[in-house]
C-alpha positions as CSV (number, residue, x, y, z in Angstrom):
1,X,6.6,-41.2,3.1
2,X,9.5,-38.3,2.4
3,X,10.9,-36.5,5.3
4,X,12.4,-32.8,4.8
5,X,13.9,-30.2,6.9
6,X,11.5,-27.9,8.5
7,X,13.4,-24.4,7.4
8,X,16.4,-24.0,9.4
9,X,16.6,-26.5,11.8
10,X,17.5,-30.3,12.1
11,X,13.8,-31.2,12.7
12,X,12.6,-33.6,9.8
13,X,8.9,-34.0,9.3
14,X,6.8,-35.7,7.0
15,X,5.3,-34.5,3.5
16,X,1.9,-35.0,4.8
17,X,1.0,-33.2,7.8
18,X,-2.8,-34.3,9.9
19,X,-4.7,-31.3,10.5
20,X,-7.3,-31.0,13.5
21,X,-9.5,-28.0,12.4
22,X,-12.5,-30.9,11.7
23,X,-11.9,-32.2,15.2
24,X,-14.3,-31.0,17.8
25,X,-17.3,-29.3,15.9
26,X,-18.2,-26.6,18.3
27,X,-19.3,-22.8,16.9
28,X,-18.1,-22.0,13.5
29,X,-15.7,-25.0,13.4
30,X,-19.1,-27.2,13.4
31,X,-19.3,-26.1,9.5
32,X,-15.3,-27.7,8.8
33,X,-16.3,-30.9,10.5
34,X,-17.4,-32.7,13.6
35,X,-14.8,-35.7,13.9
36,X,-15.5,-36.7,17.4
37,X,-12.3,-38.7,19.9
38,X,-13.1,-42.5,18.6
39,X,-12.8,-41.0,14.7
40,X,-9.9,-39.3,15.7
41,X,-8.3,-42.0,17.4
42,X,-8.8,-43.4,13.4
43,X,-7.5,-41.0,11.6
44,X,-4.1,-40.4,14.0
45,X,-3.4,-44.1,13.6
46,X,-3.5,-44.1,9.6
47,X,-1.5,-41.0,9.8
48,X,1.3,-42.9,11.9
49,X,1.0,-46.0,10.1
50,X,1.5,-44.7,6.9
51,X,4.3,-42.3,8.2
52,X,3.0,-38.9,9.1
53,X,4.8,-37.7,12.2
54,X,3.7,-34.3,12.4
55,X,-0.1,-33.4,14.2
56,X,-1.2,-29.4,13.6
57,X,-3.7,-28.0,16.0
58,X,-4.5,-24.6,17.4
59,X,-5.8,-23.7,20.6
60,X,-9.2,-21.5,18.9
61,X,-10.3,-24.7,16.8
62,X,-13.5,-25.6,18.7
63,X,-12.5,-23.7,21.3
64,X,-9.8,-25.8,22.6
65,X,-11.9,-28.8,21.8
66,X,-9.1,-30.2,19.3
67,X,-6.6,-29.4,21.3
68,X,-8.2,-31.7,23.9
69,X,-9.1,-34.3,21.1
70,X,-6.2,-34.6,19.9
71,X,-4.1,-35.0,23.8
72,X,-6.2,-37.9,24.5
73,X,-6.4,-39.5,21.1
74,X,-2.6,-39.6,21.3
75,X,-2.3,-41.0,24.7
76,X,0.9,-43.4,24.7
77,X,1.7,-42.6,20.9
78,X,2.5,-39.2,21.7
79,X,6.4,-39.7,21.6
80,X,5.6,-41.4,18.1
81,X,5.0,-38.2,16.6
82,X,5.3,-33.8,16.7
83,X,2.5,-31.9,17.8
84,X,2.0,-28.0,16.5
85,X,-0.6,-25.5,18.0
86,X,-1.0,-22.2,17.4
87,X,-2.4,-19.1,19.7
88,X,-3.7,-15.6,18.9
89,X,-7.4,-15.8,18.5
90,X,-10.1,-15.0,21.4
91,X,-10.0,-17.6,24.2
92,X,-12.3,-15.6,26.1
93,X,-14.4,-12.6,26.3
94,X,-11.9,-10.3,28.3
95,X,-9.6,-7.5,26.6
96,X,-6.3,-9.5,27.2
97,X,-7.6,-13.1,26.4
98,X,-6.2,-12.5,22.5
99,X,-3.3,-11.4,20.9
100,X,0.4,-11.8,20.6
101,X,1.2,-9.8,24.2
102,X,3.6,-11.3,26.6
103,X,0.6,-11.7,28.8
104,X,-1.8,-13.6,26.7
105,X,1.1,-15.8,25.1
106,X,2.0,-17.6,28.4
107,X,-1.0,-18.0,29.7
108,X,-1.9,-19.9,25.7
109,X,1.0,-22.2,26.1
110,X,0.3,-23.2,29.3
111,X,-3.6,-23.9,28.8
112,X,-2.4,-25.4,25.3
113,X,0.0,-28.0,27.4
114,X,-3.0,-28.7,29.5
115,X,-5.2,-29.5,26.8
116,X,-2.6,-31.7,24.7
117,X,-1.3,-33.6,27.9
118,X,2.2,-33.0,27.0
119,X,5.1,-31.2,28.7
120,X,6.4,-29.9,25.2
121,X,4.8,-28.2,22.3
122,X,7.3,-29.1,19.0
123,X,6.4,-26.6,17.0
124,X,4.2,-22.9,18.4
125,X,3.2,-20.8,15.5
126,X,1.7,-17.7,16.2
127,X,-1.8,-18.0,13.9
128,X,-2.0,-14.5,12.5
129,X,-0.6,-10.8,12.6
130,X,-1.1,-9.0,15.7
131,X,-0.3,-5.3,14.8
132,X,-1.0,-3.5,18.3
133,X,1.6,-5.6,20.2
134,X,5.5,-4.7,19.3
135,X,6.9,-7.9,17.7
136,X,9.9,-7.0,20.2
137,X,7.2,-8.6,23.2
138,X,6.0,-11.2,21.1
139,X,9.2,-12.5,20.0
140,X,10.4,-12.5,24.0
141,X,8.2,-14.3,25.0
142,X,8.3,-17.0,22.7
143,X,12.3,-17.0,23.1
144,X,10.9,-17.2,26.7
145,X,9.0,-20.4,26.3
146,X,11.9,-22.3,23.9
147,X,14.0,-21.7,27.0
148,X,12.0,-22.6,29.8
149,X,11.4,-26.0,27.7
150,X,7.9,-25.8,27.0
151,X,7.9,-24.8,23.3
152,X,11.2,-26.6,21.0
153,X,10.5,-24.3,17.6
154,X,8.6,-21.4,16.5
155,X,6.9,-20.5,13.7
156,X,4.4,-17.9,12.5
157,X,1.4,-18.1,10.0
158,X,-1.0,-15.6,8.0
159,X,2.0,-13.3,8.3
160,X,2.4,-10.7,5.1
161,X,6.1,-10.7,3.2
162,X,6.9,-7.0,5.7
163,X,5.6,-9.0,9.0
164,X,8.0,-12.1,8.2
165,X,11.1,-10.4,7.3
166,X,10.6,-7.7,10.3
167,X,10.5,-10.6,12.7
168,X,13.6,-12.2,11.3
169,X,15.2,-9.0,11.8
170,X,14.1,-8.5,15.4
171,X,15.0,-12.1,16.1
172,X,18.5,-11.7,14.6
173,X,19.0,-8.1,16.4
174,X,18.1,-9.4,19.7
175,X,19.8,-12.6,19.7
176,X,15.9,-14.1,20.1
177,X,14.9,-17.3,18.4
178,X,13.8,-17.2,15.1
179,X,11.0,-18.5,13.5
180,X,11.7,-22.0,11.3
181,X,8.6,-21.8,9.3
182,X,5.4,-20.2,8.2
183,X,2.4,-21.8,7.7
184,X,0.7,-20.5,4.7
185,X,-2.5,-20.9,2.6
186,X,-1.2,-22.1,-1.0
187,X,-3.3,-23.7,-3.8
188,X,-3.6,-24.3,-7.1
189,X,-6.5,-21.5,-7.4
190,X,-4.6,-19.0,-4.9
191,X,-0.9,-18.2,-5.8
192,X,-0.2,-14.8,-4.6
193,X,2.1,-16.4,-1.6
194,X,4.5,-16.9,-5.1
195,X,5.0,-13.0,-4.6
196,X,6.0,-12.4,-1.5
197,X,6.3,-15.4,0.9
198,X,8.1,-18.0,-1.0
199,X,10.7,-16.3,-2.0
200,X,11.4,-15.2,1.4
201,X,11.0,-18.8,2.4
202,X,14.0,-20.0,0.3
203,X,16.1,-17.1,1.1
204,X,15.9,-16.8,4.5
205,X,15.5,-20.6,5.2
206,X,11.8,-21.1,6.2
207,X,9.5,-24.5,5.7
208,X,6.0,-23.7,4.1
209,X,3.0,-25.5,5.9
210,X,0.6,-25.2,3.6
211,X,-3.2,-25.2,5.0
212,X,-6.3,-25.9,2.9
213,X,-4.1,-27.1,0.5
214,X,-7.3,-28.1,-1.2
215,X,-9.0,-24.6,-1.1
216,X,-11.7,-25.7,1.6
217,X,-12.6,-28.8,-0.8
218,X,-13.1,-27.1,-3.8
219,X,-9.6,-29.2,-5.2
220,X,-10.9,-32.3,-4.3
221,X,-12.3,-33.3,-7.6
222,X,-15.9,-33.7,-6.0
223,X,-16.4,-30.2,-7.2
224,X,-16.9,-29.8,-11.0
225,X,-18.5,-26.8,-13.5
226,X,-22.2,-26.8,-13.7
227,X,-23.2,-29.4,-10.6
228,X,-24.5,-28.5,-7.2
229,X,-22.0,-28.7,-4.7
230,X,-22.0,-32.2,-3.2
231,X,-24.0,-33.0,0.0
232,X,-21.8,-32.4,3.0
233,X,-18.9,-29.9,1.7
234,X,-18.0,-26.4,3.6
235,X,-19.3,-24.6,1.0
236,X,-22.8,-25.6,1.8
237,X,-22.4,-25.2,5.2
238,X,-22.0,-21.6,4.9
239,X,-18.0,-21.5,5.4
240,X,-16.3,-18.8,3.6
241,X,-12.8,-20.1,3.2
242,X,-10.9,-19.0,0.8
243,X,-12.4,-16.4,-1.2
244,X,-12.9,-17.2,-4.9
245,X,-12.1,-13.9,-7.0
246,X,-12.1,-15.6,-10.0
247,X,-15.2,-17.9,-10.9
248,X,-14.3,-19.3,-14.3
249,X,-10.6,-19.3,-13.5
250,X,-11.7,-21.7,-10.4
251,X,-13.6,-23.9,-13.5
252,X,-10.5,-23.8,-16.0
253,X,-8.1,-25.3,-12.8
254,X,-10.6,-27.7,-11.9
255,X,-11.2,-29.1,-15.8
256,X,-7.4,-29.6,-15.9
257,X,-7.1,-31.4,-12.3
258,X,-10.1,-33.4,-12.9
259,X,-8.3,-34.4,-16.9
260,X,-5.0,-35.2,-15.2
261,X,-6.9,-36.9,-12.4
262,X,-9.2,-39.2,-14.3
263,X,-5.6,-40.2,-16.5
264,X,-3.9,-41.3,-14.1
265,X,-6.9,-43.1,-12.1
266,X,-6.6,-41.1,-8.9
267,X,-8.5,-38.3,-7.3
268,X,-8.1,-34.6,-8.2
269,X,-7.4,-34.1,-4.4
270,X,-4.1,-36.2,-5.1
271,X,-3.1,-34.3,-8.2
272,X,-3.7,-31.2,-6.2
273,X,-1.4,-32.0,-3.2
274,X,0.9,-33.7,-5.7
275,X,1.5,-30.5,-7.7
276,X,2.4,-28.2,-4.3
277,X,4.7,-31.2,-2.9
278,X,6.8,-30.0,-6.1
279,X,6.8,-26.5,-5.4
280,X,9.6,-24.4,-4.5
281,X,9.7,-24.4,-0.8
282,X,7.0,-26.2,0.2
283,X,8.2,-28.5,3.2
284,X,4.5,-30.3,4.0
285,X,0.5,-30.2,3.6
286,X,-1.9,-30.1,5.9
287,X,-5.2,-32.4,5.0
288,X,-8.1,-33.0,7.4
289,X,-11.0,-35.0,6.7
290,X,-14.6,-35.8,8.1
291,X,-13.8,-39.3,7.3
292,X,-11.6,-41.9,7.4
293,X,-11.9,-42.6,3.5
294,X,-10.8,-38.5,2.7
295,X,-7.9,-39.0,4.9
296,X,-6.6,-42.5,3.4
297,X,-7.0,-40.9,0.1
298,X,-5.1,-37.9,0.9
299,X,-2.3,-39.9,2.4
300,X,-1.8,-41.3,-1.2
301,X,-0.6,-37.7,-2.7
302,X,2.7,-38.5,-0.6
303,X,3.6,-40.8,-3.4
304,X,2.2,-39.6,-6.7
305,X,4.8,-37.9,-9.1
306,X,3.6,-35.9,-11.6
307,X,5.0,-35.9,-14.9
308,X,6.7,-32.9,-16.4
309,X,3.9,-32.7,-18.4
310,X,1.1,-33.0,-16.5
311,X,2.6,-30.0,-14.1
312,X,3.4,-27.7,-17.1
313,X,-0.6,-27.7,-18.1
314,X,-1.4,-27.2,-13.7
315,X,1.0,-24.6,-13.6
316,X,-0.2,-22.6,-17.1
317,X,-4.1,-22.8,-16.3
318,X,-3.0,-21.4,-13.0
319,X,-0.9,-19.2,-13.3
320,X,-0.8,-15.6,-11.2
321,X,-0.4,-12.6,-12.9
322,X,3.1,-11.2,-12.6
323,X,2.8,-7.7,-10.7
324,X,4.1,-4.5,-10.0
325,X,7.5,-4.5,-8.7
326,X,7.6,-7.8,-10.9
327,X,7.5,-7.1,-14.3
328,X,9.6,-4.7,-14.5
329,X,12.6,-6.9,-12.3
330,X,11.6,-9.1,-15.7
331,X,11.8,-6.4,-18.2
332,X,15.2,-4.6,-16.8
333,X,17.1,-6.7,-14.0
334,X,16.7,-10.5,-15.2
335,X,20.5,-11.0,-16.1
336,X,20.8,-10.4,-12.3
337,X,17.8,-12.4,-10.6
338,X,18.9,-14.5,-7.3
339,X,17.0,-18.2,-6.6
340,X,14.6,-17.0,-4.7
341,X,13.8,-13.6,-7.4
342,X,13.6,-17.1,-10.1
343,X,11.0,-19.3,-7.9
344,X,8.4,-16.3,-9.6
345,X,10.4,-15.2,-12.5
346,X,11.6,-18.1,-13.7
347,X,9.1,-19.5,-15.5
348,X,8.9,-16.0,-17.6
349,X,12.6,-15.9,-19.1
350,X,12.1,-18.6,-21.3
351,X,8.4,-17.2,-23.0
């Protein structure tokens, strides 16, 4: 297992992250997954034996179900390994039980700590945008919680390129903490964080979580053009995550995964989390399973290399368009394009 910085900090975490959002199978999550404490108990132990030592949660999966899951699966191993959580979703019916307030924040970590059974969250990530709160309150508070103790690093996720970079501003202003990392949704089949997020990523010194690295399944390989969708898969159970635009472009990535797949003996879901392991930026993946045998083959990604090859045909059959401010930065201002301008651009100097 590789270890890399998480943005700009000395925390080192593993390539291959565990993900909890199957853990608990209460409401909507009950379409993601149902993995129950004993399963759990499973998968956490081949995640630590095989080197993972970071855990994602969030307090909204199942309800706080997860979170409780995940504090009691742990039990003695909890010094073994980082837990994440994330708050801003309804925990209850009233007007302040949501959001990124100071209000609602402190009363999240707290019930999150409770839940987990730990003293310390490693790493809280606020889990999307929250546009009636000032980030002024929101970052406080967190600064709040890293000082009291209770919360070591903060991150955001589902944040837009203007969110990000306003927070980094408000943080550096203020003297506040700053966030280390965003967790993002990145795929094969959905780019567009190449615009935006990315770049910001490698110049301001952010890790990438990716989530649904696999786009909800559909990357696994199980998938292919003209079958049913296998027995079991979110799709048939109704969940809507992540939106396919694109139908046949979904078909011409998943022709070339299975290929490279079925070449090189493993699954597509390898090849998939292979290929964003050697993206710009990317610090970890998130998988998840229903079963021990999806998480034991996802775990083998952390040592697949792609060949040169292999990533030119991913990257070419996948490829986002290049946009508006973009092409013209190609067309007119590529003799003075930074590292981060060339994580998008690059690619399109040499065609």
């Amino acid at each position: 297992m590789e270890y890399r910085l998480l943005g700009k900090s000395g925390l080192k975490i593993s390539t291959i992250t565990l993900g909890t959002m199957t853990m608990g199978g209460k409401e909507p999550f009950a379409k993601v997954g149902n993995v129950g404490l004993d399963e759990a108990r499973r998968q956490i132990d081949l995640c630590i034996d095989a080197g993972v030592n970071l855990i994602d949660t969030a307090d909204v999966y199942s309800s706080g179900a997860a979170e409780e899951i995940v504090g009691e699966a742990l039990g003695g191993k909890r010094n073994t390994v980082l837990i994440a959580t994330k708050a801003r979703y309804p925990m209850g019916q009233g007007p302040n039980d949501r959001g990124l307030s100071r209000h609602y924040l402190m009363r999240a970590c707290e019930a999150s700590l409770r839940r987990l059974r730990t003293d310390v969250i490693d790493l809280y990530q606020v889990h999307q945008w929250d546009g009636q709160t000032p980030l002024e309150e929101t970052l406080e508070a967190l600064d709040t919680l890293v000082r009291q103790g209770k919360v070591r690093y903060i991150g955001c996720s589902n944040y837009s390129g203007w969110h990000v970079m306003k927070a980094l501003g408000i943080s550096a202003a203020e003297h506040r903490q700053r966030f280390i990392s965003q967790q993002i949704h990145y795929t094969l089949e959905a780019r567009e964080a190449e615009y935006e997020l990315v770049p910001i990523s490698l110049d301001q010194g952010l890790g990438i979580l990716v989530w649904s690295p696999l786009a909800g399944g559909l990357l696994s390989g199980k998938h292919r053009r003209d079958r049913a969708a296998p027995e079991g898969t979110r799709q048939l159970a109704g969940w809507k995550e992540p939106p396919i635009r694109d139908e046949e472009r979904l078909w011409r990535i998943i022709d070339t995964l299975v290929g490279i797949a079925d070449a090189r003996g493993v699954s597509g879901a390898q090849v998939a989390l292979a290929w964003l392991l050697g993206r710009q930026g990317v610090t970890s993946v998130i998988i998840g399973g229903r079963t021990e045998a999806q998480i034991k083959d996802n775990l083998g990604a952390a040592d697949l290399k792609l060949s040169d090859d292999e990533r030119a045909r991913l990257d070419a059959v996948s490829a986002p368009p290049v946009l508006y401010p973009y092409w013209h930065q190609l067309w007119t201002a590529s003799d003075r394009l930074g590292p981060a301008d060339l994580s998008l651009l690059g690619p399109h100097l040499t065609k």
